[in-house]
ZAVO-759243 format. One record per residue (C-alpha): residue number from 0; residue in one letter; z, y, x. Coordinates in steps of 0.001 Angstrom, whole numbers. Example, Ala and Ser with C-alpha at 12.3 -4.5 7.8 and 13.67 -1.06 7.14 Angstrom:
! residues 2
+-----+---------+---------+---------+---------+
| num | residuo |       Z |       Y |       X |
+-----+---------+---------+---------+---------+
|   0 |       a |    7800 |   -4500 |   12300 |
|   1 |       s |    7140 |   -1060 |   13670 |
+-----+---------+---------+---------+---------+
***
This chain:
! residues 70
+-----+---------+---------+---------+---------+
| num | residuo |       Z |       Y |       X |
+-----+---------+---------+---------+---------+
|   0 |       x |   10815 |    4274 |   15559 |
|   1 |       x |   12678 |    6351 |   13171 |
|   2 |       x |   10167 |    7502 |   10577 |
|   3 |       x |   12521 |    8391 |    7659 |
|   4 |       x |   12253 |   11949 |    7786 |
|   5 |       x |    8266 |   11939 |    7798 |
|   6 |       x |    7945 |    9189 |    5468 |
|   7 |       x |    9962 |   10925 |    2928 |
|   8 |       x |    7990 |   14427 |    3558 |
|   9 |       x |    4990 |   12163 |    2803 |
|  10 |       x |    5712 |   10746 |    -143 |
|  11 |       x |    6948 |   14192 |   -1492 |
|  12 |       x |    3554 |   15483 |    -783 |
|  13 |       x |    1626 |   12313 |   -2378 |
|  14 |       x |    3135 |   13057 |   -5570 |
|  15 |       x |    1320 |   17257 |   -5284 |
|  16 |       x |   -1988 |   15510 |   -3816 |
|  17 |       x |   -4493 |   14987 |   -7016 |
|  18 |       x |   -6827 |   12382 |   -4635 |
|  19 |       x |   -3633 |   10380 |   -3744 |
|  20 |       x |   -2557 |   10701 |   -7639 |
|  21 |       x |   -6016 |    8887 |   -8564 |
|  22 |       x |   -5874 |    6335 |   -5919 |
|  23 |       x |   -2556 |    5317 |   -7722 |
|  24 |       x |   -3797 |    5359 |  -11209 |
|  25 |       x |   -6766 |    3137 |  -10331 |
|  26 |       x |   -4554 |     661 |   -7908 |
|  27 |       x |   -1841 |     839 |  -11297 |
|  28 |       x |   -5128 |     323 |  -13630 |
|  29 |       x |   -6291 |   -2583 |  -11593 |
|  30 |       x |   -3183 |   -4165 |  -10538 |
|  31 |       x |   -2443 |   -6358 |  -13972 |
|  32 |       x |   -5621 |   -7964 |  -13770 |
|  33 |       x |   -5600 |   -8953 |  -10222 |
|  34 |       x |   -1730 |  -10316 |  -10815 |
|  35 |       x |   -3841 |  -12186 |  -13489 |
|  36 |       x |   -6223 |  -13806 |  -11301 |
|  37 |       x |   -3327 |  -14155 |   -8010 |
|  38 |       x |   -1315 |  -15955 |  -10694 |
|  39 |       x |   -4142 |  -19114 |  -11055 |
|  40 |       x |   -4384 |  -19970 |   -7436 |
|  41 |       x |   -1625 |  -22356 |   -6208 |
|  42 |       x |    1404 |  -21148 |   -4568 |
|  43 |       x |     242 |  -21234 |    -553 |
|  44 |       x |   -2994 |  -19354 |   -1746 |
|  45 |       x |    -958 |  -16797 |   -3341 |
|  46 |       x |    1521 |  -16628 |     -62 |
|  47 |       x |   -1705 |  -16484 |    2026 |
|  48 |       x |   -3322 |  -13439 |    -675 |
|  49 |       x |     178 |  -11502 |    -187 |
|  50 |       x |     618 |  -11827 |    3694 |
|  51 |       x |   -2962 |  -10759 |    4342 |
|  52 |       x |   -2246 |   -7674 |    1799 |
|  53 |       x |    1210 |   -7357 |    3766 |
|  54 |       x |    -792 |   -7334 |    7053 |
|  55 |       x |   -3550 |   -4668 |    5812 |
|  56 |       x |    -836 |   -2500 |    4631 |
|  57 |       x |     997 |   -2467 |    8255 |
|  58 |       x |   -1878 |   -1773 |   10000 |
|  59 |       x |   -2519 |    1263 |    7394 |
|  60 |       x |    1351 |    2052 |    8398 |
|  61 |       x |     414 |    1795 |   12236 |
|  62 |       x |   -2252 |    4052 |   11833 |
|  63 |       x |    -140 |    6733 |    9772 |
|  64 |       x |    2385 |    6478 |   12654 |
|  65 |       x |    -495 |    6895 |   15213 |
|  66 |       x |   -2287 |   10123 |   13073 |
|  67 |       x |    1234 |   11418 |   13481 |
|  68 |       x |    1931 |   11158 |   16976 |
|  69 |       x |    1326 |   13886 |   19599 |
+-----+---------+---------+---------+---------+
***
């Protein structure tokens, strides 16, 4: 599916959206200390952590696609 156009017309709009803007700040505010704790569990638990992260974000993606759709 080509989705450059909309993707790009997205993103242009997060960066005007004030709720998307705090979302951001608090996953930026957050994100050093989870690195933190992601960086003390061995290497297949951290592979494991980012491909079920991976896997939550594409099914976020999938629904964007589907909201979308007509």
């Amino acid at each position: 599916m080509e989705d450059t156009q909309w993707v790009k017309e997205l993103t242009e709009k997060a960066k005007h959206d004030p709720y998307y803007q705090e979302c951001l700040m608090e996953v930026r505010a957050l994100e050093p200390m989870f690195l933190n704790i992601r960086s003390t569990l061995p290497e297949l638990k951290q592979k494991t952590l980012d491909a079920y992260i991976s896997a939550c974000e594409e099914l976020d993606h999938a629904l964007l696609v589907l909201a979308i759709q007509k």
